[in-house]
NUFIVO-577657 format. One record per residue (C-alpha): residue number from 1; residue in one letter; y, z, x. Coordinates in nm, 3 decimals, m for minus. Each point is the difference from the previous one (the first is absolute). Example, Ala and Ser with C-alpha at 12.3 -4.5 7.8 and 13.67 -1.06 7.14 Angstrom:
{num:1	residuo:A	yy:m0.450	zz:0.780	xx:1.230} .
{num:2	residuo:S	yy:0.344	zz:m0.066	xx:0.137} .
This chain:
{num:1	residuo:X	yy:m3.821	zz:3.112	xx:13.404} .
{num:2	residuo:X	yy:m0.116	zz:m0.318	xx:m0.142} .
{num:3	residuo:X	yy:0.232	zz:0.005	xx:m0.258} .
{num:4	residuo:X	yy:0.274	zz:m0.019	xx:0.247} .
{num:5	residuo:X	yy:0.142	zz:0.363	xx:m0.017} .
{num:6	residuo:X	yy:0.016	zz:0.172	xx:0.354} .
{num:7	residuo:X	yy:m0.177	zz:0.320	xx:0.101} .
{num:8	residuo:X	yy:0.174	zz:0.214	xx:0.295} .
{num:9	residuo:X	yy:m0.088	zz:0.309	xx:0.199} .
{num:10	residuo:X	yy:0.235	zz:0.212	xx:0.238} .
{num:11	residuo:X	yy:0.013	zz:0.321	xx:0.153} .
{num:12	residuo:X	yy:0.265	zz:0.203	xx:m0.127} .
{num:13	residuo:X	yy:m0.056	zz:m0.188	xx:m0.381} .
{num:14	residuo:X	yy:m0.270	zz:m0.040	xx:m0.229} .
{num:15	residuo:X	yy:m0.233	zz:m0.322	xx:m0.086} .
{num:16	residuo:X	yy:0.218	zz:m0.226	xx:m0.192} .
{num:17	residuo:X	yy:m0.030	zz:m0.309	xx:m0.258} .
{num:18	residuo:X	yy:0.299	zz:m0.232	xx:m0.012} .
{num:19	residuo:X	yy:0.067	zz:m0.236	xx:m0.225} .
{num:20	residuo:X	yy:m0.049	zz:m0.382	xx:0.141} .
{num:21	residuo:X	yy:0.290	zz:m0.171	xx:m0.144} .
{num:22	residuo:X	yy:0.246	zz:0.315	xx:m0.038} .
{num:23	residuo:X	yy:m0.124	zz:0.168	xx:0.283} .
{num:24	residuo:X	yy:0.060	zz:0.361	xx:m0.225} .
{num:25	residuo:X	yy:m0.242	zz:0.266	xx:0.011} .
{num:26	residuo:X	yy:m0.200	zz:0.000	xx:m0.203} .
{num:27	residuo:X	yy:m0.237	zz:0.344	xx:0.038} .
{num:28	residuo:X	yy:m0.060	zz:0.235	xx:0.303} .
{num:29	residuo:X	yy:m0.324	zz:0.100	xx:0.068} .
{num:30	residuo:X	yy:m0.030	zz:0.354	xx:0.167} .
{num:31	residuo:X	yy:m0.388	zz:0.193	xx:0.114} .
{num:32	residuo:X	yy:m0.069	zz:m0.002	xx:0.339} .
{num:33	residuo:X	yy:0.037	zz:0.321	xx:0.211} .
{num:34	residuo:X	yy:0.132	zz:m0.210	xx:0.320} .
{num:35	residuo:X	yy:0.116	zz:m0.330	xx:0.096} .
{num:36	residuo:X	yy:m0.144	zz:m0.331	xx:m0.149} .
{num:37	residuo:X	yy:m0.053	zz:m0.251	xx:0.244} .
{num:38	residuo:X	yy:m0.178	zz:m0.233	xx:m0.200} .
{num:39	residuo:X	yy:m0.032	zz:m0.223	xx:m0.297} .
{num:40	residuo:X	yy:m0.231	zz:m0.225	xx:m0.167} .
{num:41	residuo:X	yy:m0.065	zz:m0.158	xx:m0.345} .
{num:42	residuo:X	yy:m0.342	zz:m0.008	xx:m0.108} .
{num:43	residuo:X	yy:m0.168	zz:m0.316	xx:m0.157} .
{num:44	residuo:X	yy:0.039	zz:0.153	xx:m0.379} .
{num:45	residuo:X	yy:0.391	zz:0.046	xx:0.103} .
{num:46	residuo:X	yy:0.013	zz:0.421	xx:0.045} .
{num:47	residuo:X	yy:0.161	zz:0.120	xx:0.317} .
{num:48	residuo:X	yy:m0.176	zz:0.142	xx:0.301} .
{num:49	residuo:X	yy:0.211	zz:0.255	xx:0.211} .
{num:50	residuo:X	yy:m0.076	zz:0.159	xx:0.366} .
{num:51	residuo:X	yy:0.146	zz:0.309	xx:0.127} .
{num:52	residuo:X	yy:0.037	zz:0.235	xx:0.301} .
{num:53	residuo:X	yy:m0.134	zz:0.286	xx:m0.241} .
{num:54	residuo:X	yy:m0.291	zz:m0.215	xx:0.113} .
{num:55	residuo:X	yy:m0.089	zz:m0.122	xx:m0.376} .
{num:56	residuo:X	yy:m0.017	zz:m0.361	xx:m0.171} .
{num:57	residuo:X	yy:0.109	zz:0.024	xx:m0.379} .
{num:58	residuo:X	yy:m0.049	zz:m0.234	xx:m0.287} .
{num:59	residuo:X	yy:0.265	zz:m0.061	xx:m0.212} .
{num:60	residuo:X	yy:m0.037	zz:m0.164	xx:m0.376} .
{num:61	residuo:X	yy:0.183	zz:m0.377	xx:0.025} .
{num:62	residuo:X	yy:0.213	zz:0.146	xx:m0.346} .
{num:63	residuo:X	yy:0.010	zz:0.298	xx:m0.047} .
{num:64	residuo:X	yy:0.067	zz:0.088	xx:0.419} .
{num:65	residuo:X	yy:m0.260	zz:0.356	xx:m0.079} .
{num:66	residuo:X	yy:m0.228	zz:0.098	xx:0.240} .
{num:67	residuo:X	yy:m0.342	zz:m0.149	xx:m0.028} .
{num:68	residuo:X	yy:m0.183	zz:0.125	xx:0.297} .
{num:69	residuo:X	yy:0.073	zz:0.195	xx:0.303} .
{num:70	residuo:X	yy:m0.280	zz:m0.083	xx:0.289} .
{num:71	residuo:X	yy:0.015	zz:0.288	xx:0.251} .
{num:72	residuo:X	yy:m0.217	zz:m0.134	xx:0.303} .
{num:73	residuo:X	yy:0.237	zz:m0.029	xx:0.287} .
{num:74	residuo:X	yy:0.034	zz:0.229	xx:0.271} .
{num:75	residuo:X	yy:0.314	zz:m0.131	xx:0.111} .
{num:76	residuo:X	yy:0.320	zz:m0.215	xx:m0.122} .
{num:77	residuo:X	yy:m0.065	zz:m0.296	xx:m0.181} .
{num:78	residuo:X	yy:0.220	zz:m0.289	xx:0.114} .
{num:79	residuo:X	yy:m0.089	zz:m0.316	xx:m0.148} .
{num:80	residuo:X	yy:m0.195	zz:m0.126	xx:m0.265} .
{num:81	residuo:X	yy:m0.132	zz:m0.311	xx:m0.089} .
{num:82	residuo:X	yy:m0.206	zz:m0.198	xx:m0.296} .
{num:83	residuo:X	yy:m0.370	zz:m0.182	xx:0.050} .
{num:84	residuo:X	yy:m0.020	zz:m0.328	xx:m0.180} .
{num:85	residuo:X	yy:m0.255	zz:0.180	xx:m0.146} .
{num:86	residuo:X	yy:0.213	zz:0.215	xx:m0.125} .
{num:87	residuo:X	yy:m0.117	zz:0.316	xx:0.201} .
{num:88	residuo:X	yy:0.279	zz:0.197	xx:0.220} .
{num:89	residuo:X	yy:0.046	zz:0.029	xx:0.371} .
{num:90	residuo:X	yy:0.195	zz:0.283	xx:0.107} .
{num:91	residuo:X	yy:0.124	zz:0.088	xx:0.390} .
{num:92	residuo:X	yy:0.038	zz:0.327	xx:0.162} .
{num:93	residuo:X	yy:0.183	zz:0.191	xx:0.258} .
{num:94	residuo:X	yy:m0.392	zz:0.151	xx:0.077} .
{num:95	residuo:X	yy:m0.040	zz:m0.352	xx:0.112} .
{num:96	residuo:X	yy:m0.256	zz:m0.142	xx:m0.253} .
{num:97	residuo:X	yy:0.035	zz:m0.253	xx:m0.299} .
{num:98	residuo:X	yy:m0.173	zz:0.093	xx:m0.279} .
{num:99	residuo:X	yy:m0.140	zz:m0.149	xx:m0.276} .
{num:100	residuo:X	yy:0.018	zz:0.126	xx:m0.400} .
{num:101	residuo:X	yy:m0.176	zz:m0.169	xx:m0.291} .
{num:102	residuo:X	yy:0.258	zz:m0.174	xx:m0.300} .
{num:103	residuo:X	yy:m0.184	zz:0.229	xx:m0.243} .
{num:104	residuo:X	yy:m0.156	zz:0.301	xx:0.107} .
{num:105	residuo:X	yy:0.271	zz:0.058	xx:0.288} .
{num:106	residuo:X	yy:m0.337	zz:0.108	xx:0.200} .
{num:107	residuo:X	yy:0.039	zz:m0.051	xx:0.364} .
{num:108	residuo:X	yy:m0.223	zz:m0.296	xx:0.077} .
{num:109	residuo:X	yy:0.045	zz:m0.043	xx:0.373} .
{num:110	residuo:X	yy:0.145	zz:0.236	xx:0.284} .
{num:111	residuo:X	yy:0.133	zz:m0.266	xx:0.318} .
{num:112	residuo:X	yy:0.042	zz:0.082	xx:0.313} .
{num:113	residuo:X	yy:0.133	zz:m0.201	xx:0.295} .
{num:114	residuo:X	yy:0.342	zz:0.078	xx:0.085} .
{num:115	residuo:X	yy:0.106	zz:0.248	xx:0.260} .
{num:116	residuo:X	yy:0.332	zz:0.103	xx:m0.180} .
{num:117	residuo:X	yy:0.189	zz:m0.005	xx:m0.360} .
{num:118	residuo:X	yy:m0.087	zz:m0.304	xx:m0.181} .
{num:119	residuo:X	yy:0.360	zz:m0.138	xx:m0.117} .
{num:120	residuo:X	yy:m0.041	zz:m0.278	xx:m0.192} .
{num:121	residuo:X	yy:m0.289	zz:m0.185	xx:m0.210} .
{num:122	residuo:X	yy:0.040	zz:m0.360	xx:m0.172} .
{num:123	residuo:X	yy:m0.320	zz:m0.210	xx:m0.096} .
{num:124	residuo:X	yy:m0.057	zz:m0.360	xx:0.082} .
{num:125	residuo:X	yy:m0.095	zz:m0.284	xx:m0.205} .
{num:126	residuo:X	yy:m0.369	zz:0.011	xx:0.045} .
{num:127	residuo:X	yy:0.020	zz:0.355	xx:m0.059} .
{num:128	residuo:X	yy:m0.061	zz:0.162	xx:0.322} .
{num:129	residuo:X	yy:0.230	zz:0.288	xx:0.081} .
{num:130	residuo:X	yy:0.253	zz:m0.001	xx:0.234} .
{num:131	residuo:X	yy:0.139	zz:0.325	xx:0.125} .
{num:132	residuo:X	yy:0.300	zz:0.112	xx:0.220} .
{num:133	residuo:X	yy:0.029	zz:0.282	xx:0.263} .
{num:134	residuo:X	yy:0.188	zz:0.236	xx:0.229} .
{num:135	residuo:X	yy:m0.277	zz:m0.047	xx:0.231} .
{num:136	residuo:X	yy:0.200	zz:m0.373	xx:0.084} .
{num:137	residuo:X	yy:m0.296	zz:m0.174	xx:m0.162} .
{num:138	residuo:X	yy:m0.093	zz:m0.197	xx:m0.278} .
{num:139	residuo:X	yy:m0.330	zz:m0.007	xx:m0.163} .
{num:140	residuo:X	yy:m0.203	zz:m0.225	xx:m0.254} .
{num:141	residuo:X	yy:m0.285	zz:0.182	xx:m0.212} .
{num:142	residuo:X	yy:m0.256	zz:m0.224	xx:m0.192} .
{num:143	residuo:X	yy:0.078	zz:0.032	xx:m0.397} .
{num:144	residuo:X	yy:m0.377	zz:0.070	xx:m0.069} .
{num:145	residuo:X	yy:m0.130	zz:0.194	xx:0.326} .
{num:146	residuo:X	yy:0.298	zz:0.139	xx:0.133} .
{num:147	residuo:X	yy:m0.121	zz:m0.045	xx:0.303} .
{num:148	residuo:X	yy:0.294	zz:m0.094	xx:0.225} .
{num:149	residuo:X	yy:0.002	zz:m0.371	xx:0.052} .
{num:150	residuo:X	yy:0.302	zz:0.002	xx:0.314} .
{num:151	residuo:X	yy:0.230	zz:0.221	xx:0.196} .
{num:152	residuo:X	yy:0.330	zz:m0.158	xx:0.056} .
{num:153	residuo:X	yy:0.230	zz:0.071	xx:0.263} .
{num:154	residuo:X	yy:0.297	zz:m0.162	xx:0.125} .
{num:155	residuo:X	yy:0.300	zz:0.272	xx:m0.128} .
{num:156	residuo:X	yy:0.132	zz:0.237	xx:0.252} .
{num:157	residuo:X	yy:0.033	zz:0.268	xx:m0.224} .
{num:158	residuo:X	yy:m0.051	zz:0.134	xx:m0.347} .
{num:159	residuo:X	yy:m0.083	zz:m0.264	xx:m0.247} .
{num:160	residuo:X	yy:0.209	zz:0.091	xx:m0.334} .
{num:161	residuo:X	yy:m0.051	zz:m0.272	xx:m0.213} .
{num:162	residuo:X	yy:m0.194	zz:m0.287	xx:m0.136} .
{num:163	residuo:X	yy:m0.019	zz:m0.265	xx:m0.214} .
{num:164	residuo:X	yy:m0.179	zz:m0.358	xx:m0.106} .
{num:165	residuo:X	yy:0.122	zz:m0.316	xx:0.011} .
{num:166	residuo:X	yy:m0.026	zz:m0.259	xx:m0.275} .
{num:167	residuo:X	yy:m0.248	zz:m0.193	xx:0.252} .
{num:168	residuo:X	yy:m0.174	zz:0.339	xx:0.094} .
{num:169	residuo:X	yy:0.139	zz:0.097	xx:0.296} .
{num:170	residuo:X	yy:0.065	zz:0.323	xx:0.092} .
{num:171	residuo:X	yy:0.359	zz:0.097	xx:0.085} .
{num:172	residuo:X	yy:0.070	zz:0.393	xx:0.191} .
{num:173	residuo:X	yy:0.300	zz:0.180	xx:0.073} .
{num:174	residuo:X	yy:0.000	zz:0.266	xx:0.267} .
{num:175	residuo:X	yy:0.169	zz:0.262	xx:0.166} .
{num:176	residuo:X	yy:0.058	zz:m0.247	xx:0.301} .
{num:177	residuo:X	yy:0.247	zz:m0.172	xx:m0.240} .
{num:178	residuo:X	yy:m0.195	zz:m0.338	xx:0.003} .
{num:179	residuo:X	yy:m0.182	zz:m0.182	xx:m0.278} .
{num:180	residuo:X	yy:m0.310	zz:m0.184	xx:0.047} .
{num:181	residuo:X	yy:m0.203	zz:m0.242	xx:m0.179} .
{num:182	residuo:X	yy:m0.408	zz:0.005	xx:0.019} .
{num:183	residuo:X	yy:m0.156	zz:m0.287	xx:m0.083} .
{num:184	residuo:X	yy:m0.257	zz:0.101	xx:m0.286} .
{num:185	residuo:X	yy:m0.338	zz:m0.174	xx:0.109} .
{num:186	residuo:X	yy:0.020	zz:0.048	xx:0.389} .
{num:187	residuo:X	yy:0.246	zz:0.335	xx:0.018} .
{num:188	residuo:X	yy:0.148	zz:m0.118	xx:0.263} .
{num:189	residuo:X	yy:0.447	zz:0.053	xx:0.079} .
{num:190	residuo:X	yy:0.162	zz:m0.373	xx:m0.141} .
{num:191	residuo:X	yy:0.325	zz:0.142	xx:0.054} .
{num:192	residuo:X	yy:0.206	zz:0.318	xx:0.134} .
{num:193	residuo:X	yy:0.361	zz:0.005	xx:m0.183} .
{num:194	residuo:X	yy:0.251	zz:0.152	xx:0.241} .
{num:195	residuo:X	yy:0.344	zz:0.120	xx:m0.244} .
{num:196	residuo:X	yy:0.023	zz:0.306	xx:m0.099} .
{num:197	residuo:X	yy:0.142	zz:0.252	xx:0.197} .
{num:198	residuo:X	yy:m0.197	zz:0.303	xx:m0.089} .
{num:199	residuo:X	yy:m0.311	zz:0.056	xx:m0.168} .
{num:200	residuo:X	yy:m0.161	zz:m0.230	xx:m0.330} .
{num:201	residuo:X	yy:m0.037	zz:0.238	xx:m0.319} .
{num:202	residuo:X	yy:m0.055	zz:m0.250	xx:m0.249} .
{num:203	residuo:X	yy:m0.155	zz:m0.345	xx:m0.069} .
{num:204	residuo:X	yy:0.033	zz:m0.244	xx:m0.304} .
{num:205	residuo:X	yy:m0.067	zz:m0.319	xx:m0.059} .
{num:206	residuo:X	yy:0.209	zz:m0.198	xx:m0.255} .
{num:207	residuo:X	yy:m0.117	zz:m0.279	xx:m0.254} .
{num:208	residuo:X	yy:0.127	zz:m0.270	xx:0.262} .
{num:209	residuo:X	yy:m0.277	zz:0.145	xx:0.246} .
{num:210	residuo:X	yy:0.286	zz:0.089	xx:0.240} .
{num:211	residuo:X	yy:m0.038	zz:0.358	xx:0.162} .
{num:212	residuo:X	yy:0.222	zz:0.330	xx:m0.092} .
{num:213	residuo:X	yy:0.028	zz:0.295	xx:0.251} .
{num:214	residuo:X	yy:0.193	zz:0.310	xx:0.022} .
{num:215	residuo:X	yy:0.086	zz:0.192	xx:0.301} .
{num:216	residuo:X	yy:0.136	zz:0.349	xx:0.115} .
{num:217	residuo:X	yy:0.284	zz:m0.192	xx:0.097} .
{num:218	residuo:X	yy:0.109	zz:m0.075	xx:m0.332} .
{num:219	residuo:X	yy:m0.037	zz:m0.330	xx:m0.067} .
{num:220	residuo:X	yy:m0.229	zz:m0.239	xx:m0.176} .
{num:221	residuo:X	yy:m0.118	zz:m0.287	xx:0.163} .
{num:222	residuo:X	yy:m0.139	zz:m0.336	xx:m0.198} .
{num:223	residuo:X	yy:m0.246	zz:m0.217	xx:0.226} .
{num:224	residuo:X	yy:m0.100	zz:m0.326	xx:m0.079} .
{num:225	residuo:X	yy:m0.356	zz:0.000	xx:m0.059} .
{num:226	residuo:X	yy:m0.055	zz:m0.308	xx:0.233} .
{num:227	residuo:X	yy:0.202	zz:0.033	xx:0.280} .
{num:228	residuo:X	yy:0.031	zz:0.353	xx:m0.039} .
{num:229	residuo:X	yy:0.414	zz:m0.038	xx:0.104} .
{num:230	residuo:X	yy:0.230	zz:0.239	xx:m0.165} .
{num:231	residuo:X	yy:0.171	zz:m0.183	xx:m0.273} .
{num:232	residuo:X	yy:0.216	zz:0.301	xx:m0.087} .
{num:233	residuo:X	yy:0.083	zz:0.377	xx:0.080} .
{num:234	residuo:X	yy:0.105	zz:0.173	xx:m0.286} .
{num:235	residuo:X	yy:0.208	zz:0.289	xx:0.095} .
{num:236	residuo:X	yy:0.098	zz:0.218	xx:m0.262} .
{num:237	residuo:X	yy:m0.138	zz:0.326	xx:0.041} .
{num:238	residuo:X	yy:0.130	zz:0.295	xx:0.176} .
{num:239	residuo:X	yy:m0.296	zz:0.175	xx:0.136} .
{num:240	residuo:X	yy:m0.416	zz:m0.123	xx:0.034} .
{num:241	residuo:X	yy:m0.137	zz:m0.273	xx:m0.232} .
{num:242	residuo:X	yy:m0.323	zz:0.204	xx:m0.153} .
{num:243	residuo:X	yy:m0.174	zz:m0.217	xx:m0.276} .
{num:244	residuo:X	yy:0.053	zz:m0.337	xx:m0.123} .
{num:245	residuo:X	yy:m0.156	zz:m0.177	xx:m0.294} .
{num:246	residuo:X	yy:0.062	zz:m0.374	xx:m0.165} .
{num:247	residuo:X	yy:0.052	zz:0.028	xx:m0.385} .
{num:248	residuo:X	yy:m0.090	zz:m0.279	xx:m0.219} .
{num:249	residuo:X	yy:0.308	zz:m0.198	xx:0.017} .
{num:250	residuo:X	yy:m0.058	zz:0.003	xx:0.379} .
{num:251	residuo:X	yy:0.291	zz:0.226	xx:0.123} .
{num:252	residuo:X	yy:m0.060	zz:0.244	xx:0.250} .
{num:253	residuo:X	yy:0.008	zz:0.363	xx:m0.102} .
{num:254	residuo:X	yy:0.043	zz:0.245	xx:0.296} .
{num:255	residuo:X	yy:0.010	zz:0.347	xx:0.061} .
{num:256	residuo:X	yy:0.210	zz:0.243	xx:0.266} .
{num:257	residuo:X	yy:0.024	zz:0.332	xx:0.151} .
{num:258	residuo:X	yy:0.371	zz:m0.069	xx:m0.105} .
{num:259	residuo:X	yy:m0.100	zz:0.128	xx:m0.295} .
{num:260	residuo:X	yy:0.045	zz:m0.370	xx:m0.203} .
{num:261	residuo:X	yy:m0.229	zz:m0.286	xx:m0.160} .
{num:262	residuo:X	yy:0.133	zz:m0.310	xx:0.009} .
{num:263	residuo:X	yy:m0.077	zz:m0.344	xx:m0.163} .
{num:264	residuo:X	yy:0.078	zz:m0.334	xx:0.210} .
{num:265	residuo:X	yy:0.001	zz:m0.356	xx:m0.128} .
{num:266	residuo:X	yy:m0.269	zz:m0.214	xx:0.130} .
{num:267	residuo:X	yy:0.193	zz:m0.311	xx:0.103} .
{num:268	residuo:X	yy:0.349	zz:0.187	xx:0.100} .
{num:269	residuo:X	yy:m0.139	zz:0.340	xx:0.113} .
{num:270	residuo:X	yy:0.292	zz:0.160	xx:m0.126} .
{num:271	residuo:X	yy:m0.007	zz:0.323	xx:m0.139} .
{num:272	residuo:X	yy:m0.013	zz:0.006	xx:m0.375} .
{num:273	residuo:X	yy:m0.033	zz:0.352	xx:m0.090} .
{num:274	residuo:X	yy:0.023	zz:0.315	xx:0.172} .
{num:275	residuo:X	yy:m0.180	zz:0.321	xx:m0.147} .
{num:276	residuo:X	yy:0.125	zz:0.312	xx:0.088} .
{num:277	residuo:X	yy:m0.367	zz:0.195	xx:0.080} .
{num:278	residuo:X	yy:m0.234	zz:0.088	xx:0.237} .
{num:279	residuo:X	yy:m0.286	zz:m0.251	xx:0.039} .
{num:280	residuo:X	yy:m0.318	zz:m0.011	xx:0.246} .
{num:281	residuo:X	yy:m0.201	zz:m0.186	xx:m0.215} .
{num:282	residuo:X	yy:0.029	zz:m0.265	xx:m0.264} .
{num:283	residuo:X	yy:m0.226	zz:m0.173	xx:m0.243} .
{num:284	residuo:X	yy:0.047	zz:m0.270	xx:m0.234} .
{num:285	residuo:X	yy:m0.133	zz:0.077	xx:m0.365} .
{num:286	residuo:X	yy:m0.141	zz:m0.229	xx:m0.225} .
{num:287	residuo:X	yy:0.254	zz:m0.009	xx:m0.241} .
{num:288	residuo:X	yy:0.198	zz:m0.069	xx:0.296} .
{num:289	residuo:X	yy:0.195	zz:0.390	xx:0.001} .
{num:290	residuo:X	yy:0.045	zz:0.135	xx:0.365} .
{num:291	residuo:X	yy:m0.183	zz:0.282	xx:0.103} .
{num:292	residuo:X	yy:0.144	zz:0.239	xx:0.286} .
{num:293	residuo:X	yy:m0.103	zz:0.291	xx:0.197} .
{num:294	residuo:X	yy:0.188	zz:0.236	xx:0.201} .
{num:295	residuo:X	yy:0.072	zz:0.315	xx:0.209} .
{num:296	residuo:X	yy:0.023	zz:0.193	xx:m0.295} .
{num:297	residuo:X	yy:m0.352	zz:m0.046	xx:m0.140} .
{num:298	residuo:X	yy:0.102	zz:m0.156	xx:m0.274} .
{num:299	residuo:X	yy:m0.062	zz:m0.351	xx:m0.144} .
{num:300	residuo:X	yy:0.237	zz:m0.194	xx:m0.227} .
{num:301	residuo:X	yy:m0.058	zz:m0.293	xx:m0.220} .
{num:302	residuo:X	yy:0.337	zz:m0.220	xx:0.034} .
{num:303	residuo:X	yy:0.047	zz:m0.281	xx:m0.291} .
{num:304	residuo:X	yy:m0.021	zz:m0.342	xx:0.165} .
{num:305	residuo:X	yy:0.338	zz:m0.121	xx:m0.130} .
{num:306	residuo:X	yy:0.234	zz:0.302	xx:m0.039} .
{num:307	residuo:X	yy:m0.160	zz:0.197	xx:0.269} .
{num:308	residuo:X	yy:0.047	zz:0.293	xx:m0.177} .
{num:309	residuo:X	yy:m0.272	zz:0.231	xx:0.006} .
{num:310	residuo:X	yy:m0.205	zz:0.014	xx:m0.264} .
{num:311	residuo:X	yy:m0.261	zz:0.265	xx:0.098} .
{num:312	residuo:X	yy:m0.025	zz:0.281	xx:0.218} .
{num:313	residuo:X	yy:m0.357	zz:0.155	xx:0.052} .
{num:314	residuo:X	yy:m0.026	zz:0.340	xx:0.112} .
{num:315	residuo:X	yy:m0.280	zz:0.015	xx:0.215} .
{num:316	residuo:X	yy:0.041	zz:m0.048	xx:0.351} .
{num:317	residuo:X	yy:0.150	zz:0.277	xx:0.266} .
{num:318	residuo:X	yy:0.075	zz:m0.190	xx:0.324} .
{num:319	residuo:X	yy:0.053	zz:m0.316	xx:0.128} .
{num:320	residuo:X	yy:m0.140	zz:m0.325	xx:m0.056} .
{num:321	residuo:X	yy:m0.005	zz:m0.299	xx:0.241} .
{num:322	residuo:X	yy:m0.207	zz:m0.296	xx:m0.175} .
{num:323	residuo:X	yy:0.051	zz:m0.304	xx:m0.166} .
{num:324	residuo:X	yy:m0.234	zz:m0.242	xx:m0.230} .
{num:325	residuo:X	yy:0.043	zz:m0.234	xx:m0.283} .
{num:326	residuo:X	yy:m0.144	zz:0.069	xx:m0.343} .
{num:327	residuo:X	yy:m0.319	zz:m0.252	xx:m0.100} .
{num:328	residuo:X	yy:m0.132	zz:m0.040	xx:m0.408} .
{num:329	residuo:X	yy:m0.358	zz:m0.033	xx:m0.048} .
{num:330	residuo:X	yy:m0.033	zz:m0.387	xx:m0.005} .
{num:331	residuo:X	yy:0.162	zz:m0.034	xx:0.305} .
{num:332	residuo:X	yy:m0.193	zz:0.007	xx:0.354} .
{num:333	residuo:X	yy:0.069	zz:0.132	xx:0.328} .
């Protein structure tokens, strides 16, 4: 969140705000009828959640209620995303992306294009959406037409994750256990980073620019953003690496199937806190609390220098698996 505090979804656990300097909880946020896979903060700051009960639900930024619940997908949502414009992009296991106004929640736009689950969505700097797949490929949609602008392929298997880098390229992590980096203008491979021994989860990138991944294989990985050489493996973690986020200070927040969050240090990448929960998402509020999600459909507010928690909201029912950072009204996207 973009006052620093972390958001976090799991399976077994509930959504859950942490604080960013404590790292306490600091409320749990409970309503879904099956696992959230997906988070996203809306340009006025309220939460956006996406579910396998096939729902998206608005949450209020304070008081965590229940704004809105849009009912529109036939199948599992798995990722969600924000428009510069402030709209929201959601992906499906039916395969689509769709597309839901910032006010009325009216579906604006049905896409179709993929042959399989879409599993990841990030937008670029100009605005164009870029979307991930289990069909191996990755796709580019025009922000106005939604027409689709390129096909991408290059992975060998599922693509599971994506993100931007601070010069617009496009980073993916796959099921082939590579990483690759797109050049943003001509889409074409720059690079194919070979290091992980099982498949990416999770992408980051940290204030430096430098590149954050997690694996199945239980580490995290930092790339330099240049040379794209592995400057450090972080091991730490005792099963997969499922979300990761970059709080304001610049440490690296990460999530396991070992059923902890932990903070790292930015220069040392040692491990400064361990928090004993669930986590398959995490967001970054913008007071700076963490927000977490888990197995148990529950998410928790943790304070963001005790890292007690502060909140629990009782609204989810299964897991979530999604991570974003928090943004206030002035700030853009």
């Amino acid at each position: 969140m973009q006052n620093g505090n972390i958001v976090s979804g799991s399976k077994n656990e509930p959504i859950k705000i942490w604080d960013k300097d404590t790292f306490k909880c600091l409320k749990i946020i409970y309503g879904h009828n099956d696992c959230v896979d997906s988070l996203a903060i809306m340009l006025n700051k309220n939460i956006v959640s996406g579910s396998w009960d096939k729902t998206i639900k608005i949450w209020n930024k304070n008081t965590f209620k229940c704004l809105k619940t849009i009912n529109g997908r036939y199948e599992w949502v798995n990722c969600i995303a924000i428009m510069q414009n402030g709209n929201i992009v959601s992906g499906s296991y039916d395969k689509t992306i769709k597309i839901w106004d910032k006010d009325s929640f009216e579906c604006l736009n049905t896409i179709h294009g993929h042959n399989h689950l879409i599993y990841s969505i990030v937008i670029m700097q100009n605005g164009n959406i870029v979307s991930g797949s289990l069909d191996e490929t990755i796709k580019i949609w025009d922000k106005d037409t939604f027409q689709c602008l390129k096909t991408i392929n290059g992975h060998n298997e599922s693509v599971l994750c994506l993100a931007i880098m601070q010069n617009g390229n496009i980073v993916s992590g796959s099921l082939d256990n590579t990483i690759k980096i797109w050049d943003k203008d001509t889409f074409e491979c720059l690079k194919t980073i070979n290091g992980h021994g099982f498949r990416v989860k999770c992408l980051a990138i940290m204030q430096n620019g430098n590149i954050v991944s997690g694996s199945y294989d239980k580490t995290i990985k930092i790339w330099d953003k240049d040379l794209f050489k592995c400057i450090k493996t972080i091991n730490g973690h005792n099963d997969w690496v499922n979300s990761l986020v970059i709080i304001q200070n610049g440490n690296i927040v990460s999530g396991s199937r070992d059923r902890t969050i932990k903070i790292w240090d930015k220069d040392t990448f040692e491990c400064l806190k361990t928090i004993n929960e669930w986590a398959l998402c995490l967001a970054i509020m913008q007071n700076g609390n963490i927000v977490s999600g888990s197995w148990d459909d529950i998410i928790k507010i943790w304070d963001k220098e005790t890292f007690e928690c502060l909140k629990t909201i009782n609204y989810h029912k299964s897991s979530l698996h999604c991570l974003t950072i928090m943004q206030n009204v002035q700030s853009k996207r």
